[in-house]
N, CA and C atoms as an extended XYZ file, in Angstrom:
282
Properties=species:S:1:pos:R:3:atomname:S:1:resname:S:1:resid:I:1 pbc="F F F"
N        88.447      102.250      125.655 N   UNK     1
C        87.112      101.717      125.894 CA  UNK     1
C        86.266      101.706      124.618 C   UNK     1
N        85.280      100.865      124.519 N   UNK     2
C        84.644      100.860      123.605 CA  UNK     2
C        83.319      102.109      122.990 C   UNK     2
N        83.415      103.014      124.200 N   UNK     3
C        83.159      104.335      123.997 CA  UNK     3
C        83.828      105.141      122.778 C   UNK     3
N        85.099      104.442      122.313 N   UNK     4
C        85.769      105.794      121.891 CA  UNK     4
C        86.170      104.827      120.394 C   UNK     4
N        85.108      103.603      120.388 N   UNK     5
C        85.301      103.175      118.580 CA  UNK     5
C        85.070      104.453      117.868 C   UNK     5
N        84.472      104.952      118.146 N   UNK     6
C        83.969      105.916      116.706 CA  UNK     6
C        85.154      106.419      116.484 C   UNK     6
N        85.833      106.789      117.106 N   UNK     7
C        87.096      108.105      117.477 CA  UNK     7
C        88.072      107.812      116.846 C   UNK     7
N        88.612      105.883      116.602 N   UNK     8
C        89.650      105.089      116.295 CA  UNK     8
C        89.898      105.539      114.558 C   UNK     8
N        89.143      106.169      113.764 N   UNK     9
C        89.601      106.256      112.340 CA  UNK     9
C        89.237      107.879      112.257 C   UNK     9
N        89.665      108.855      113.149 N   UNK    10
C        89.677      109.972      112.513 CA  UNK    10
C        91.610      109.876      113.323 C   UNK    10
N        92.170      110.728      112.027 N   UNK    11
C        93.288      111.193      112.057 CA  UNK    11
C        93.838      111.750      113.621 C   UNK    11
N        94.793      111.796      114.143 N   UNK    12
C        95.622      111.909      115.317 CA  UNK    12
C        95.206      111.530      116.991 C   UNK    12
N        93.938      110.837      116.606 N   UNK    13
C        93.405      110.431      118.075 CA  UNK    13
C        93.927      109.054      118.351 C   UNK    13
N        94.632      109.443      119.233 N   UNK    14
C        95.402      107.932      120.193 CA  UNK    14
C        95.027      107.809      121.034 C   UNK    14
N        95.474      106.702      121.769 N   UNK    15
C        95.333      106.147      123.011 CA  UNK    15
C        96.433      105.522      123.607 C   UNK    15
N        97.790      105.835      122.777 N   UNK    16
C        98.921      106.108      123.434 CA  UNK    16
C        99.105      106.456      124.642 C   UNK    16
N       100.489      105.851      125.211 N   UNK    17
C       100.378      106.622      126.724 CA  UNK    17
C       101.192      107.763      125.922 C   UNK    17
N       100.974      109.307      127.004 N   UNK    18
C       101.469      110.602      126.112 CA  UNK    18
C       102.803      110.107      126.742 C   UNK    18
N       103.930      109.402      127.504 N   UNK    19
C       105.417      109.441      127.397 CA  UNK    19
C       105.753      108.655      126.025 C   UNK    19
N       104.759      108.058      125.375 N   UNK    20
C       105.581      107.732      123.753 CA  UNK    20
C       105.842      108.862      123.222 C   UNK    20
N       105.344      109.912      123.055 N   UNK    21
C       106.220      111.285      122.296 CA  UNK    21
C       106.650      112.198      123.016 C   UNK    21
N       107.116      111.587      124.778 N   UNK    22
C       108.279      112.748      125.236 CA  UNK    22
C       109.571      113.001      124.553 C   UNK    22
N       109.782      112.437      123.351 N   UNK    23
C       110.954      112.456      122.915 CA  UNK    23
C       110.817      113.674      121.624 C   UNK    23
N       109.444      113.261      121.435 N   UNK    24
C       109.590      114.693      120.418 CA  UNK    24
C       109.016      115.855      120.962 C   UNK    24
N       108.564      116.155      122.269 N   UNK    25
C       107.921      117.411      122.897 CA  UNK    25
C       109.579      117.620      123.534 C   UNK    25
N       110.316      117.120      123.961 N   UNK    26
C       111.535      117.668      125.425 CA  UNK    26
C       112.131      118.881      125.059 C   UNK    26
N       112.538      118.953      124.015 N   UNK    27
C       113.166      120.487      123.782 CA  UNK    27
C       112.422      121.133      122.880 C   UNK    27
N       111.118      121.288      122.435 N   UNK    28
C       110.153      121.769      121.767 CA  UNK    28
C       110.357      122.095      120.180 C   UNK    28
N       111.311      121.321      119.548 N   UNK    29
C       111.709      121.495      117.785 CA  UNK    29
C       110.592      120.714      117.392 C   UNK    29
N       110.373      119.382      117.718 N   UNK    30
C       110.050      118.467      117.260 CA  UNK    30
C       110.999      117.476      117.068 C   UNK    30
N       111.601      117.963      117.227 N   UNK    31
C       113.048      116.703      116.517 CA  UNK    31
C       113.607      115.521      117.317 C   UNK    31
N       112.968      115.795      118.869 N   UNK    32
C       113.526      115.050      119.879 CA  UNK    32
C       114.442      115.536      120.441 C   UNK    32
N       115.074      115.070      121.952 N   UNK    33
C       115.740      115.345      122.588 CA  UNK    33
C       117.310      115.221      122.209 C   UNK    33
N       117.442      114.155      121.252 N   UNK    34
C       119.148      114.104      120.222 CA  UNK    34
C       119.126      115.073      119.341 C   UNK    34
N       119.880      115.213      118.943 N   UNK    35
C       120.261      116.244      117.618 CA  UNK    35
C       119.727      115.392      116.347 C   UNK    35
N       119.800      115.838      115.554 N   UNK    36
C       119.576      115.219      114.055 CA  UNK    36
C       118.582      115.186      113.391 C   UNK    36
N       117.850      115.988      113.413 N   UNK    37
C       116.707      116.507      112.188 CA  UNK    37
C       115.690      115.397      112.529 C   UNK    37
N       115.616      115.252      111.009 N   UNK    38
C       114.528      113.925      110.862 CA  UNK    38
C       115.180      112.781      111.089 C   UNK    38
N       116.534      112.362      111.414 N   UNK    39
C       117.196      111.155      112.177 CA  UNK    39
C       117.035      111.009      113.167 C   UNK    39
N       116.171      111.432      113.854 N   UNK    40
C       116.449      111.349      115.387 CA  UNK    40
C       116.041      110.055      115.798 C   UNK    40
N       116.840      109.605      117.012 N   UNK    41
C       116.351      107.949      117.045 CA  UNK    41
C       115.623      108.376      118.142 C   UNK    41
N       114.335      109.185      118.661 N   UNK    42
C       113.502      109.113      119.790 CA  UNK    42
C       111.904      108.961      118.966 C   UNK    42
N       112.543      109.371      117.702 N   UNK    43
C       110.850      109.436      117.020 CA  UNK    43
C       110.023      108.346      117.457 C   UNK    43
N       109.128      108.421      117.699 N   UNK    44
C       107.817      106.920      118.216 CA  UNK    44
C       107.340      106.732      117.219 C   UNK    44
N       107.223      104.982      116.942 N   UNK    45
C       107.017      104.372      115.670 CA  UNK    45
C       105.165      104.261      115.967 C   UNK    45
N       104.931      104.454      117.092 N   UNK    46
C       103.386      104.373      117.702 CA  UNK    46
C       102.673      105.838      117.904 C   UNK    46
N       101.587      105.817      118.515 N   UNK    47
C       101.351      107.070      119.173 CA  UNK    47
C       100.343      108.236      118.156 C   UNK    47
N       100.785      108.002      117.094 N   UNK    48
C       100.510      109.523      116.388 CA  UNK    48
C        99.315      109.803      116.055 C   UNK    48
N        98.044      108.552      115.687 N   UNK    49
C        97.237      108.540      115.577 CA  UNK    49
C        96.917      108.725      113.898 C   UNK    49
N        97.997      108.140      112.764 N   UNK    50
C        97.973      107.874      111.776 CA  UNK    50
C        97.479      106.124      111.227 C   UNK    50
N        98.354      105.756      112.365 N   UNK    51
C        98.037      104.000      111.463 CA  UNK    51
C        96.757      103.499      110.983 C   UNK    51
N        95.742      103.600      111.725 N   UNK    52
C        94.622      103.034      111.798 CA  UNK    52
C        93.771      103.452      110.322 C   UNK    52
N        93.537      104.925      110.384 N   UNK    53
C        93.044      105.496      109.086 CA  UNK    53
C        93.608      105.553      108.137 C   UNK    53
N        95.163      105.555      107.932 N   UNK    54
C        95.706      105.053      106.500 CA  UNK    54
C        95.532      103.871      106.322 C   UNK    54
N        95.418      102.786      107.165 N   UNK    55
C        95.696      101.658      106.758 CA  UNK    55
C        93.915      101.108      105.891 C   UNK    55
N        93.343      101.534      106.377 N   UNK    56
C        91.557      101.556      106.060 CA  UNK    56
C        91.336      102.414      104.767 C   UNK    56
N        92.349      103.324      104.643 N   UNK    57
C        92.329      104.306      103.463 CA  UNK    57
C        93.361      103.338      102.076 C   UNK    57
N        94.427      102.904      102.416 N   UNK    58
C        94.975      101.594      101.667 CA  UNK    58
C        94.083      100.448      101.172 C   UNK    58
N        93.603      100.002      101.955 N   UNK    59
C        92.763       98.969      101.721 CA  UNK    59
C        91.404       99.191      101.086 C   UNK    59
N        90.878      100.426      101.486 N   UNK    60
C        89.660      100.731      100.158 CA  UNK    60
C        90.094      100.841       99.193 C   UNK    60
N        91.403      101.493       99.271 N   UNK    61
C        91.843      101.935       97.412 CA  UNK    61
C        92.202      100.506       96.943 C   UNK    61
N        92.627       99.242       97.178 N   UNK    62
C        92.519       98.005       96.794 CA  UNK    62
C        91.103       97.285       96.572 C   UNK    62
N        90.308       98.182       97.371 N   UNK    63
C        88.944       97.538       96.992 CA  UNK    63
C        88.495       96.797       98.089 C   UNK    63
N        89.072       96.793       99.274 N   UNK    64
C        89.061       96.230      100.702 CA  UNK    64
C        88.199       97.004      101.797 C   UNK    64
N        88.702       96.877      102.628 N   UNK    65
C        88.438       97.204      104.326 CA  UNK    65
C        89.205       96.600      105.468 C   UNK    65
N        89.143       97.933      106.168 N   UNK    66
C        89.849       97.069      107.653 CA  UNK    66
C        88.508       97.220      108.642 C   UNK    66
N        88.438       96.241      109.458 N   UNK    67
C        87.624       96.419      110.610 CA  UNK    67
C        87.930       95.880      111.743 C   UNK    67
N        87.373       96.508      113.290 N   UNK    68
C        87.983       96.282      114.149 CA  UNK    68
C        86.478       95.929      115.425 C   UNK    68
N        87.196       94.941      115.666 N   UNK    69
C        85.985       94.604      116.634 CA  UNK    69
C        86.617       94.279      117.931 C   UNK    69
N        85.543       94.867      119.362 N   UNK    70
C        86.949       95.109      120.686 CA  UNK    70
C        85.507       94.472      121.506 C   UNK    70
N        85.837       93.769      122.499 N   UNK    71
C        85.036       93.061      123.535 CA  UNK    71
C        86.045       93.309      124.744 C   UNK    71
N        85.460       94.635      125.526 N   UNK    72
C        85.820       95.026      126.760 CA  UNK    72
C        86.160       93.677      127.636 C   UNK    72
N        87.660       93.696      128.049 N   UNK    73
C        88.182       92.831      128.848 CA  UNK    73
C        88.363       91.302      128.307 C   UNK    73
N        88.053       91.344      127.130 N   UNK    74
C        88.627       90.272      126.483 CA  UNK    74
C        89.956       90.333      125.191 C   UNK    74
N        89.620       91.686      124.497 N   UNK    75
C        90.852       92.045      123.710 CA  UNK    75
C        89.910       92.773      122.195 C   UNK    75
N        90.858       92.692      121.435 N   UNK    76
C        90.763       93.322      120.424 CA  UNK    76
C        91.098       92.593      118.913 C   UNK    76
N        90.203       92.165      118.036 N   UNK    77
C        90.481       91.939      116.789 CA  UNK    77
C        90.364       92.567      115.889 C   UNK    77
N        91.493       93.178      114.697 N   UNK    78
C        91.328       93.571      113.451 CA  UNK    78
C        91.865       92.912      112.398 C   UNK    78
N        90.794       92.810      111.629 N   UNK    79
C        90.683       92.115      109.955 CA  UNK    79
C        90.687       93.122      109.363 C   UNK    79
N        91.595       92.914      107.936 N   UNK    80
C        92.045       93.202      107.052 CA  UNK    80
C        91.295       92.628      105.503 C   UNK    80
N        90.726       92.806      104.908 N   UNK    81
C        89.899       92.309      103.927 CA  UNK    81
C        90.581       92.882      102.603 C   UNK    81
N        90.921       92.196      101.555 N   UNK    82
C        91.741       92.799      100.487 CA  UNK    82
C        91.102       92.044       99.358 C   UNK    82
N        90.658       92.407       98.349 N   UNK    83
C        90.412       91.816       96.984 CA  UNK    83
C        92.119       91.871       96.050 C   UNK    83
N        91.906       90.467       95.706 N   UNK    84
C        92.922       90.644       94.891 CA  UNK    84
C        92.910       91.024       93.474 C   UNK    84
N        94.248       91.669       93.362 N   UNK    85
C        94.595       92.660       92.039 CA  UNK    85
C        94.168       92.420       91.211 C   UNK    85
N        93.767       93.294       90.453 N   UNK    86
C        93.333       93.286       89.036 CA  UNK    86
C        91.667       93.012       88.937 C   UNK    86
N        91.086       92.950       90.134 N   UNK    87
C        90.100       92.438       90.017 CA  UNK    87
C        88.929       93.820       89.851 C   UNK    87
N        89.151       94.975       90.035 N   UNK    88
C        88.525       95.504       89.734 CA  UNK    88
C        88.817       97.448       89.164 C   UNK    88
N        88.518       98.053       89.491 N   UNK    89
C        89.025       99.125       88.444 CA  UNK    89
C        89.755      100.019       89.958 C   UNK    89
N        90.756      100.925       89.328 N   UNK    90
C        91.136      101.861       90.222 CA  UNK    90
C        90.171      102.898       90.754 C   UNK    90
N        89.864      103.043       91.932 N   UNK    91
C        88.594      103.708       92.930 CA  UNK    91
C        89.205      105.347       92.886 C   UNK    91
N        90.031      106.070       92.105 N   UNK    92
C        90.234      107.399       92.265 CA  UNK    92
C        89.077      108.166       92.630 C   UNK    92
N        88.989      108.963       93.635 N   UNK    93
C        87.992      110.029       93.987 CA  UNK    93
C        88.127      111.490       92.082 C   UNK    93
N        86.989      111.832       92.057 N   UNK    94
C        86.949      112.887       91.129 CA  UNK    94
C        86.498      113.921       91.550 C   UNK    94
Protein backbone atom coordinates (compact mmCIF):
# COMPACT_ATOMS: atom_id res chain seq x y z
CA UNK A 1 0.00 0.00 0.00
CA UNK A 2 0.96 3.31 -0.46
CA UNK A 3 1.24 3.68 3.31
CA UNK A 4 4.43 1.89 3.35
CA UNK A 5 6.39 4.23 0.40
CA UNK A 6 8.50 5.56 2.97
CA UNK A 7 9.53 1.98 4.11
CA UNK A 8 10.45 0.87 0.25
CA UNK A 9 14.32 2.25 0.50
CA UNK A 10 15.38 1.28 3.94
CA UNK A 11 17.35 -2.02 3.77
CA UNK A 12 15.44 -5.56 4.35
CA UNK A 13 11.79 -4.38 4.30
CA UNK A 14 9.75 -6.44 1.79
CA UNK A 15 6.65 -7.12 0.76
CA UNK A 16 7.43 -10.46 -0.37
CA UNK A 17 5.14 -13.20 0.31
CA UNK A 18 7.31 -14.82 3.49
CA UNK A 19 7.08 -18.57 1.39
CA UNK A 20 9.83 -16.86 -1.00
CA UNK A 21 12.47 -17.64 1.75
CA UNK A 22 10.99 -20.98 3.03
CA UNK A 23 13.83 -22.35 1.40
CA UNK A 24 16.32 -20.64 3.38
CA UNK A 25 14.44 -20.77 6.95
CA UNK A 26 13.45 -25.05 6.53
CA UNK A 27 16.34 -26.47 8.24
CA UNK A 28 17.57 -23.27 9.99
CA UNK A 29 21.53 -22.98 8.39
CA UNK A 30 20.49 -20.62 6.04
CA UNK A 31 21.56 -22.58 3.27
CA UNK A 32 18.19 -23.99 2.30
CA UNK A 33 16.60 -27.11 2.41
CA UNK A 34 19.41 -28.90 -0.36
CA UNK A 35 22.78 -29.31 0.70
CA UNK A 36 25.40 -27.03 -0.77
CA UNK A 37 26.54 -24.03 0.97
CA UNK A 38 26.19 -20.98 -0.97
CA UNK A 39 25.00 -23.25 -4.12
CA UNK A 40 21.96 -23.93 -3.02
CA UNK A 41 19.36 -23.75 -5.77
CA UNK A 42 16.37 -22.59 -3.18
CA UNK A 43 18.07 -19.19 -2.59
CA UNK A 44 15.22 -16.42 -3.65
CA UNK A 45 16.41 -14.11 -6.27
CA UNK A 46 13.43 -11.71 -4.65
CA UNK A 47 12.32 -11.11 -1.18
CA UNK A 48 15.31 -9.79 0.77
CA UNK A 49 14.65 -6.34 0.77
CA UNK A 50 18.06 -5.31 -0.88
CA UNK A 51 17.12 -4.37 -4.54
CA UNK A 52 15.41 -1.26 -4.23
CA UNK A 53 18.10 0.68 -2.01
CA UNK A 54 21.12 -0.53 -3.84
CA UNK A 55 19.80 0.14 -6.91
CA UNK A 56 19.05 4.11 -5.79
CA UNK A 57 22.49 3.86 -4.06
CA UNK A 58 24.08 2.85 -7.80
CA UNK A 59 22.47 5.38 -9.48
CA UNK A 60 23.42 8.37 -7.16
CA UNK A 61 26.96 7.27 -7.35
CA UNK A 62 26.47 7.81 -11.32
CA UNK A 63 24.98 11.00 -10.53
CA UNK A 64 21.30 9.69 -10.99
CA UNK A 65 18.18 8.56 -9.13
CA UNK A 66 15.64 5.99 -9.02
CA UNK A 67 12.08 6.92 -8.26
CA UNK A 68 9.00 5.20 -7.76
CA UNK A 69 5.60 6.34 -8.12
CA UNK A 70 2.47 3.74 -7.12
CA UNK A 71 -1.34 4.74 -7.78
CA UNK A 72 -3.33 2.30 -5.55
CA UNK A 73 -5.12 -0.14 -7.91
CA UNK A 74 -3.69 1.00 -10.91
CA UNK A 75 0.07 -0.26 -10.59
CA UNK A 76 3.37 0.86 -10.08
CA UNK A 77 6.07 2.90 -12.03
CA UNK A 78 9.84 3.13 -11.50
CA UNK A 79 12.28 5.44 -13.37
CA UNK A 80 15.65 5.16 -13.43
CA UNK A 81 17.45 8.53 -14.20
CA UNK A 82 21.27 8.18 -15.08
CA UNK A 83 23.64 10.99 -16.28
CA UNK A 84 25.94 9.88 -18.63
CA UNK A 85 29.67 9.09 -17.93
CA UNK A 86 32.13 11.28 -17.56
CA UNK A 87 29.94 13.94 -17.07
CA UNK A 88 30.66 14.76 -13.79
CA UNK A 89 33.13 14.03 -10.90
CA UNK A 90 33.10 10.82 -8.70
CA UNK A 91 30.46 11.56 -5.59
CA UNK A 92 32.76 9.55 -2.87
CA UNK A 93 31.34 10.25 0.65
CA UNK A 94 34.46 11.68 3.02
Amino acid sequence: PRSNMNKIWSYLYTTADPSVQDGLRSDGSGHGSRTGGDHSVDAPLAGLGYGLPISRSYARYFGGDVSINSMEGYGTDAFVHLRRLGDSREPLPF
